[in-house]
C-alpha positions as CSV (number, residue, x, y, z in Angstrom):
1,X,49.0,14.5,-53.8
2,X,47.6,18.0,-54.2
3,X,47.1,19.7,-57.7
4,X,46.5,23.4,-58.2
5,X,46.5,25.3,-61.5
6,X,47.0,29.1,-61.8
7,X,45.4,30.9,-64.9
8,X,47.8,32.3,-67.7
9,X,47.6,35.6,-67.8
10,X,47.8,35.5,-71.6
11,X,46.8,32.8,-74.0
12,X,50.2,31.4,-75.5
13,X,51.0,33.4,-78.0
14,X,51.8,32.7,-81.5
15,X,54.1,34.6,-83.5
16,X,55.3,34.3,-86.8
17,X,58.3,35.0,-87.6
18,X,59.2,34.4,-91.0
19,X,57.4,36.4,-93.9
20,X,56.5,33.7,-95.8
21,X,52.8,32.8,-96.8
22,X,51.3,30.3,-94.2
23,X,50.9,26.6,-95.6
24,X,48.6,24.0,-95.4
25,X,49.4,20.2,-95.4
26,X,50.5,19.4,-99.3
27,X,52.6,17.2,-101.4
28,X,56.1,18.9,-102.7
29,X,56.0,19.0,-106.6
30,X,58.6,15.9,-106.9
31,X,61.2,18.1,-109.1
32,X,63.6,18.4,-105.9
33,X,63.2,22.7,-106.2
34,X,65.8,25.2,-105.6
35,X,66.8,28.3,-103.9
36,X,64.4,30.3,-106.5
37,X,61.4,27.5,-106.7
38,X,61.0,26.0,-103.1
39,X,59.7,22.8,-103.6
40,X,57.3,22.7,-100.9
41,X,55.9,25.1,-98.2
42,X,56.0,24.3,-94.7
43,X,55.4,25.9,-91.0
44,X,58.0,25.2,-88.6
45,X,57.0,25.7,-84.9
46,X,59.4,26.4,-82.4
47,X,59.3,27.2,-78.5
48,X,61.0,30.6,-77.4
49,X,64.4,29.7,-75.7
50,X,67.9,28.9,-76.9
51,X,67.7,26.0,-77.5
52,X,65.8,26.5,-81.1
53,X,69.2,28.7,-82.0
54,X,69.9,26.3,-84.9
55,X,66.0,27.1,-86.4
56,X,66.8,30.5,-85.4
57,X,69.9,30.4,-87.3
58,X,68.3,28.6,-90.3
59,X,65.6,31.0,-90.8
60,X,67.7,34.2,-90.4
61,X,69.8,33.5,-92.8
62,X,67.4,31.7,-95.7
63,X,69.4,28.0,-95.2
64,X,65.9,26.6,-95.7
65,X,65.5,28.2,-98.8
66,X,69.0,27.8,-100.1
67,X,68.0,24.2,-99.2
68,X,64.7,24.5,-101.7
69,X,62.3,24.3,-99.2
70,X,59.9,27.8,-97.9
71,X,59.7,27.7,-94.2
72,X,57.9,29.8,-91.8
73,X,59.2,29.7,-88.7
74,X,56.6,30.1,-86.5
75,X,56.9,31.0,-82.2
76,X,55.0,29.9,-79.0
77,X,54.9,30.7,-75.4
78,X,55.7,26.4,-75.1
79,X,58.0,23.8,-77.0
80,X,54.5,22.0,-77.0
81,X,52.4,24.7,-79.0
82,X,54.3,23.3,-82.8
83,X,53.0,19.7,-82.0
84,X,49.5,21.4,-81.0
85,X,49.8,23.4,-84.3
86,X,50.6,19.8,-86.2
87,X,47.6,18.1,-84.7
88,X,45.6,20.6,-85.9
89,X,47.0,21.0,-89.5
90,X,47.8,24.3,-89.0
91,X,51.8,23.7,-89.6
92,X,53.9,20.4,-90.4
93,X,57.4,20.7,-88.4
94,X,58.4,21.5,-84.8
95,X,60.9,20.8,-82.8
96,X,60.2,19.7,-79.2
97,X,61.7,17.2,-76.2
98,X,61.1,13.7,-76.6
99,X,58.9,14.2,-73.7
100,X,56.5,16.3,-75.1
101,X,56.9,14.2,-78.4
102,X,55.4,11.4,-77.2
103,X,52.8,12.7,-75.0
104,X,51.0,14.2,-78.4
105,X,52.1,11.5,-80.1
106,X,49.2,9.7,-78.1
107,X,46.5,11.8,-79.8
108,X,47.7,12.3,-83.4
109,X,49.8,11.4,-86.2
110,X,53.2,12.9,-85.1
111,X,56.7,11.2,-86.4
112,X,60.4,11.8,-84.8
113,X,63.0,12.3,-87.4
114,X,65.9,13.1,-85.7
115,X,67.6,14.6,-82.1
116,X,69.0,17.8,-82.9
117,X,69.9,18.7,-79.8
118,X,71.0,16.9,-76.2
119,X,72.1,18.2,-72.6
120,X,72.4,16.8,-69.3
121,X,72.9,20.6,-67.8
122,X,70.3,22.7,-69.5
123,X,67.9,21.3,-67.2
124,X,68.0,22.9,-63.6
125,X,65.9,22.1,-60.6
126,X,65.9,25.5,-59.0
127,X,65.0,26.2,-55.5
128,X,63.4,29.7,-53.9
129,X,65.7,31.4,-51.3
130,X,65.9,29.8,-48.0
131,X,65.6,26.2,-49.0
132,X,69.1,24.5,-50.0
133,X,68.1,20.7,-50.2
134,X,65.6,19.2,-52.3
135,X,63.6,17.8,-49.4
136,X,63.2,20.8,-48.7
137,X,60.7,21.8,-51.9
138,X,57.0,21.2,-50.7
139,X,55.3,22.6,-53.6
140,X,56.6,22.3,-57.3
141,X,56.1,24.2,-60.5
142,X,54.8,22.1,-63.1
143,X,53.4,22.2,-66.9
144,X,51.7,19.4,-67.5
145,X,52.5,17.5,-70.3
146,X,56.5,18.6,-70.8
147,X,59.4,17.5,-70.1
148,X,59.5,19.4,-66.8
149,X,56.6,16.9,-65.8
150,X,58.6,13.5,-66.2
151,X,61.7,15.5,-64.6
152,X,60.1,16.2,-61.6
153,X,59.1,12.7,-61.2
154,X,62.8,11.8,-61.8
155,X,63.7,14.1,-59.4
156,X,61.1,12.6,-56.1
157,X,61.9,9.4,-57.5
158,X,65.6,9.8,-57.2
159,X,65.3,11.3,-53.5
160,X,63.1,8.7,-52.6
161,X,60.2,11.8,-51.6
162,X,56.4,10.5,-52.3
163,X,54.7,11.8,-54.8
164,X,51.7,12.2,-52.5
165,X,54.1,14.5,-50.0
166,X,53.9,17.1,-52.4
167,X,51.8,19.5,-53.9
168,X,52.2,20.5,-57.8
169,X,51.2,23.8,-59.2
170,X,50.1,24.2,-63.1
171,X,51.9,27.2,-64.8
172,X,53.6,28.2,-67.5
173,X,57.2,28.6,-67.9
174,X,57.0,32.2,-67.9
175,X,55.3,32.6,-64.6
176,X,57.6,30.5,-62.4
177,X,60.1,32.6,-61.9
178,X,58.1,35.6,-60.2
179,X,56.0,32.3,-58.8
180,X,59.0,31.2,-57.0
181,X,60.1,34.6,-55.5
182,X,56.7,35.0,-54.2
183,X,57.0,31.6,-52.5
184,X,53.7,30.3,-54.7
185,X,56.1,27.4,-55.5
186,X,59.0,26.0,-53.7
187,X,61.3,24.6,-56.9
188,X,60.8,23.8,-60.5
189,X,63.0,21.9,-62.9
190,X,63.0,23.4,-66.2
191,X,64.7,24.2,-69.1
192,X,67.1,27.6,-69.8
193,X,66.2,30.0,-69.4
194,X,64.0,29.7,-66.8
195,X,66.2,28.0,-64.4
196,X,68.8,31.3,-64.4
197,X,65.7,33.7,-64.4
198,X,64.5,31.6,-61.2
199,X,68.3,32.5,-59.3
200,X,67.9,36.6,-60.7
201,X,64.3,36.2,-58.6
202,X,66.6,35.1,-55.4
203,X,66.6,31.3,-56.2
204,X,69.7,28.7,-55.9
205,X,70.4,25.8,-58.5
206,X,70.3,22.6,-56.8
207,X,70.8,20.1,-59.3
208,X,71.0,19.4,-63.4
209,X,69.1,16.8,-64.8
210,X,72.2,15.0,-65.4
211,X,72.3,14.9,-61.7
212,X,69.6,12.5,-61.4
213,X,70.1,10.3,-64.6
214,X,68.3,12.3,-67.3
215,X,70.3,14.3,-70.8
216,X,67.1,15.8,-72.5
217,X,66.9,15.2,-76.3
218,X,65.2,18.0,-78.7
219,X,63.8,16.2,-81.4
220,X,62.8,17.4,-85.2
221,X,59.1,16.2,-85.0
222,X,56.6,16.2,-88.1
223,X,53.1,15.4,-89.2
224,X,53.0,11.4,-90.5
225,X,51.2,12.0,-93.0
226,X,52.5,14.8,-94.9
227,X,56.1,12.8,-93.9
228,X,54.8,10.1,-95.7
229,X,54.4,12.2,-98.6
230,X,57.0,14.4,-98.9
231,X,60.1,12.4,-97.7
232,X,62.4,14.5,-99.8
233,X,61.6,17.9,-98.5
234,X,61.6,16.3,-95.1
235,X,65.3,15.3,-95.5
236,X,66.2,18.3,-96.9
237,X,64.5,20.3,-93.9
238,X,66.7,18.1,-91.3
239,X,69.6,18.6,-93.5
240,X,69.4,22.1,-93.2
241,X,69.1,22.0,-89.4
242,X,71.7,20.1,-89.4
243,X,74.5,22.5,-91.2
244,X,73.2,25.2,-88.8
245,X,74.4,23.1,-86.0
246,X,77.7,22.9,-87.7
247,X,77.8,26.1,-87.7
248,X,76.9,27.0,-84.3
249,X,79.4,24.4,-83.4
250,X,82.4,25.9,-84.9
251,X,81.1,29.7,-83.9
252,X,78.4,29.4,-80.6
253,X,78.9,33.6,-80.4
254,X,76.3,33.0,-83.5
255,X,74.1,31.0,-81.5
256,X,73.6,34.3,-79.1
257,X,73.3,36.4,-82.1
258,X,70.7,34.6,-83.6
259,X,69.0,34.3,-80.3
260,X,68.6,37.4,-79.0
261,X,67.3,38.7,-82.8
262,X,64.7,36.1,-82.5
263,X,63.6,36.3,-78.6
264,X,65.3,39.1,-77.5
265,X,67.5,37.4,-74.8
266,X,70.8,39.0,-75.0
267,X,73.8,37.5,-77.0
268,X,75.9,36.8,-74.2
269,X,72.9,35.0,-71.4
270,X,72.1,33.1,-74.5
271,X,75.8,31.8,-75.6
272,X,76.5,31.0,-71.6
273,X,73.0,29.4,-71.0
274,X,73.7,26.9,-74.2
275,X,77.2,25.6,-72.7
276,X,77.4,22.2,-72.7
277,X,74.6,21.9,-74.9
278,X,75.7,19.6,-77.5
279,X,74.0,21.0,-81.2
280,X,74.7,17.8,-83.8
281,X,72.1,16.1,-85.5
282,X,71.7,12.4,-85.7
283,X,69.6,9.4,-85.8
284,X,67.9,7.6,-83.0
285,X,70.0,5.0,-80.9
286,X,69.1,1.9,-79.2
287,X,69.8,3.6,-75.8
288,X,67.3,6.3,-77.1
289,X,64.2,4.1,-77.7
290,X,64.8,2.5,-74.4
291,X,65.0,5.8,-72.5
292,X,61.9,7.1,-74.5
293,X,60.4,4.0,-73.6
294,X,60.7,4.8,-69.9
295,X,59.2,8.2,-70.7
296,X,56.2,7.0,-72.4
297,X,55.6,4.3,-69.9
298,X,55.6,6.8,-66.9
299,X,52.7,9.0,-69.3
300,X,50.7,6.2,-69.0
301,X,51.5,5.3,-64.8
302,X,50.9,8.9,-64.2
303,X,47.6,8.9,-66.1
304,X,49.2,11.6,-67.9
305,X,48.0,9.6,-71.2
306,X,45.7,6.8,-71.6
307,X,48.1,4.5,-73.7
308,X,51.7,4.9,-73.4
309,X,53.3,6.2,-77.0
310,X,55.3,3.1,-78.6
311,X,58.7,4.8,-79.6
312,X,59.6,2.7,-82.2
313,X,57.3,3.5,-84.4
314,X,56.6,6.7,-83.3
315,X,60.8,7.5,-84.3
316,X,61.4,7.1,-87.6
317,X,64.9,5.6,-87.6
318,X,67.7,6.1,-90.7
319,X,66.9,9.5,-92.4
320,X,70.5,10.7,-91.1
């Protein structure tokens, strides 16, 4: 197996989106707040694809504080850049893949509350020009530590292809497209909107995840410790991402709306790129624990992690 890593051209970069005053970890004043008194502050970080519509949507139009709780809803390049932030104090929600979920659960204090969010189509495996089968892909775009990581393994493992047949190149989401018309990678599997960006650059969809046994859960992740003590504002924060979903449910143009004020993907790409994308939250199932199981334990084969992530403790189980 070959690894090769190509620079960022940028740092990831952080953006805040909300106006509110940035908060450190801090225990919510117990009198269960309002609309005028939030009853705790908290950052929110959130990756920049459509995905995040219902924390779009929630931040936009002030659900959190109706709620009683001040969020700042705070951007980055990566889904993994909120957990990042967490580990380092610097913010106490995000929302990420189980994936990525577990892999920093390895190195800090980081709980699951809830899956927001679950697909077995918003994750492509998309080819350059010129190759239509999968055996075909020689060299594959990869960022370590994400979800697109454990798909690709899903994806050798399901074609029977060695992982030692094939060479992986580091990068960030943003750079695979233009990586793939250039013919710097061969494929990536990765979430929207990267996938439809790779087929604008010339490239063909070859599979979903779905395709090879794998619907991707987002997941409302939080720091432990201020979980621990500030249970009511936590439920009140999932609550709230909760309604947005209903709302997106029963109107997904507003899911494009939101989108496109918050990333600047247009309405429409972002409404088509979220079909089949189911927005409800809920608690964690058997079935879940076992899948994340399977996740955690390839972290750990792969060398990815030193000790694989125990989901049941890492998932907090009952707040919905």
């Amino acid at each position: 197996m070959k690894m090769r890593t190509l620079r960022v051209a940028a740092a990831a970069l952080l953006i805040t989106v909300a106006g509110a005053a940035c908060a450190e970890n801090q225990t919510a004043d117990g009198s269960g707040g309002s609309a005028a008194e939030p009853s705790a502050n908290v950052t929110f970080g959130v990756g920049v694809d459509p995905a995040y519509s219902p924390i779009y949507l929630a931040d936009q139009d002030k659900l959190f504080a109706a709620s009683g709780v001040n969020v700042t809803v705070t951007q980055f390049q990566e889904g993994t850049g909120g957990l990042d932030a967490i580990l380092a104090k610097q913010g106490q929600f995000t929302a990420s893949t189980e994936s990525s979920l577990l892999n920093r659960a390895t190195r800090g204090d980081i709980k699951g509350l809830a899956v927001f969010s679950q697909s077995p189509s918003f994750i492509k495996l998309v080819a350059r020009d010129g190759i239509s089968d999968v055996t075909g892909i020689k060299k594959y775009g990869v960022v370590p530590g994400t979800v697109n990581e454990y798909a690709t393994n899903k994806v050798l493992a399901a074609k029977n292809i060695s992982r030692d047949s094939v060479e992986f190149v580091n990068a960030s989401p943003a750079e695979m497209p233009a990586l793939l018309q250039r013919g710097d990678v061969d494929g990536y599997i990765m979430w929207e909107p990267w996938p439809s960006r790779g087929v604008a650059n010339g490239g063909k969809i070859l599979l979903t995840s779905g395709d090879i046994g794998y619907v991707y859960n987002l997941v409302i992740g939080v720091d432990g410790a201020w979980y621990e003590a500030n249970k009511d504002a936590a439920k009140k924060v999932v609550d709230t991402i909760g309604k947005a979903c209903d709302q997106l449910t029963a109107d997904p143009a507003k899911a494009g709306s939101v989108t496109e004020k918050a990333i600047k993907v247009p309405a429409a790409e972002a409404e088509n790129l979220l079909k089949g994308v189911e927005c409800k939250v809920r608690d964690f199932t058997d079935e879940d624990l076992k899948r994340y199981a399977e996740i955690a334990q390839f972290q750990q084969d792969s060398k990815i992690v030193e000790k694989a992530a125990d989901p049941a403790t890492v998932m907090i189980r009952g707040l919905v």
